[in-house]
Residue frames relative to the residue before (quaternion, step in Angstrom):
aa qw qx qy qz dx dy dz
X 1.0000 0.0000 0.0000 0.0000 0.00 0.00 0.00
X 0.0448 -0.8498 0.5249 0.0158 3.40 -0.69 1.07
X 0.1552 -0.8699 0.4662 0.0431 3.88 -0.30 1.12
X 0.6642 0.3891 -0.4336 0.4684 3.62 -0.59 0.81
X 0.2812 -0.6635 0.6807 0.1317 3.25 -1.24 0.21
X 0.5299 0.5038 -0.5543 0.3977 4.08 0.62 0.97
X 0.7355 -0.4026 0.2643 0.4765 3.20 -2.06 0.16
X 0.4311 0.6471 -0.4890 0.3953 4.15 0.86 0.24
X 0.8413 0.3247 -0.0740 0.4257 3.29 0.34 -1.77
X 0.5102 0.5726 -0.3402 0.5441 3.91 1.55 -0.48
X 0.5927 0.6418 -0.3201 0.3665 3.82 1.08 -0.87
X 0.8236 0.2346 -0.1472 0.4949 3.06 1.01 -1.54
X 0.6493 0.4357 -0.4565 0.4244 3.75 1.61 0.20
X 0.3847 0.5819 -0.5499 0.4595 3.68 0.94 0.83
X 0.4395 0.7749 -0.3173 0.3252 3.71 1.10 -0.55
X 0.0188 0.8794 -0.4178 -0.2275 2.45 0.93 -1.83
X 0.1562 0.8594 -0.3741 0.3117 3.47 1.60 0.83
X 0.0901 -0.8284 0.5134 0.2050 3.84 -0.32 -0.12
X 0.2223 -0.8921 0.3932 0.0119 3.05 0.24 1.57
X 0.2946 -0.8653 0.4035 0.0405 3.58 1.04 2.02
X 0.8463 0.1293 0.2790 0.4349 3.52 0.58 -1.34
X 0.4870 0.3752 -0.3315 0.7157 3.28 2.13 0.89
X 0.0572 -0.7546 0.6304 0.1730 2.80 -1.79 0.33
X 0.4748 -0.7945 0.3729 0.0658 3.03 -0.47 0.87
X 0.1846 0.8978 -0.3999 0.0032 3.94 0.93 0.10
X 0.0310 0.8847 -0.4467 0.1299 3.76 -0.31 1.52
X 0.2803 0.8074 -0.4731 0.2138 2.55 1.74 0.49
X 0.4339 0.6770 -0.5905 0.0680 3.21 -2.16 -0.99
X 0.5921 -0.6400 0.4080 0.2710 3.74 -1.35 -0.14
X 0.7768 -0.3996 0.3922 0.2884 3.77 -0.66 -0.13
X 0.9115 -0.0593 0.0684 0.4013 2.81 0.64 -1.61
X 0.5781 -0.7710 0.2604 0.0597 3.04 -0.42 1.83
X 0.6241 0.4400 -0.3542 0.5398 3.19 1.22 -0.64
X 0.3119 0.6450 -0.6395 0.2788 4.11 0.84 -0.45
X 0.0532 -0.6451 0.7507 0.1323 3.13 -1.95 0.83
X 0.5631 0.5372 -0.5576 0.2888 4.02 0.40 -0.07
X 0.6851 -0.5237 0.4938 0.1118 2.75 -1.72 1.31
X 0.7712 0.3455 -0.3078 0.4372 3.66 0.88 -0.64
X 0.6350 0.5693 -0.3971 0.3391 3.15 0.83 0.66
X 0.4498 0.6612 -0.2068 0.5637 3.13 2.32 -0.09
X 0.6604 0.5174 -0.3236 0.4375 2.89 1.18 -1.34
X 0.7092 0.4883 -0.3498 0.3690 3.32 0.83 -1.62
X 0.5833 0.5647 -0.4487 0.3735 4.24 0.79 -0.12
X 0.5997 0.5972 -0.3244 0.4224 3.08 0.87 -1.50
X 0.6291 0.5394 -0.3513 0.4358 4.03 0.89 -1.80
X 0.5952 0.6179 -0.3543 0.3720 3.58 1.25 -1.19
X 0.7442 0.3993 -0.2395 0.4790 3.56 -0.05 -1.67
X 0.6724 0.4124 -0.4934 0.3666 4.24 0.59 -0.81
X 0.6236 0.5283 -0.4246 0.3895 3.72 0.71 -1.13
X 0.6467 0.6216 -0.2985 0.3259 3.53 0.78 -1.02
X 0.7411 0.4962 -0.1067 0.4396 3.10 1.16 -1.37
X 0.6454 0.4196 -0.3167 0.5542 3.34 1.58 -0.57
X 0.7395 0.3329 -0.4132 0.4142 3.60 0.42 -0.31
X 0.6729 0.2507 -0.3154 0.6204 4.05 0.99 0.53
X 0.1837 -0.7221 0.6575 -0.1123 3.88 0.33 1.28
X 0.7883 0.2951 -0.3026 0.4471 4.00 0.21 -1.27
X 0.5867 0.7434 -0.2299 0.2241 3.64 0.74 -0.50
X 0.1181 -0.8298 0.5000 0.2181 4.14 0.32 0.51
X 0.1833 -0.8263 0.5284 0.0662 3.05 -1.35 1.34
X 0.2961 -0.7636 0.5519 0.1572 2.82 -1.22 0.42
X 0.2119 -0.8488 0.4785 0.0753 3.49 -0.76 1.26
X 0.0659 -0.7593 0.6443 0.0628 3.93 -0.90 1.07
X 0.1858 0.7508 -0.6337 0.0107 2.85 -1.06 0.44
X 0.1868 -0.8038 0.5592 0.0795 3.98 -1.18 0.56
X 0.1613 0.8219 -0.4201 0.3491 3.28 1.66 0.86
């Protein structure tokens, strides 16, 4: 399972790997300089829901923050 939709997550879905029993997390936003809080929040909501519906699954975390 691969999440995000930047040059991180596009890298490994050009692969074309099937990622059975990984996760992959690439999310995040553009722009670095951002200071609001609801946009943190709304990753963070990302990676817990993710993590709770795939509990057996090893992730892997990118980030260029």
């Amino acid at each position: 399972m691969i999440i995000g939709n930047g040059q991180i997550a596009r890298a490994f879905k050009r692969k074309k790997i099937l990622f059975k029993n990984e996760i992959i997390f690439a999310s995040g936003y553009a722009n670095s300089k951002n200071q609001k809080k609801i946009e943190f929040k709304r990753e963070i909501d990302l990676l817990q829901n993710i993590l709770k519906k795939n509990k057996k699954k090893k992730l892997f975390y990118f980030s260029t923050l």
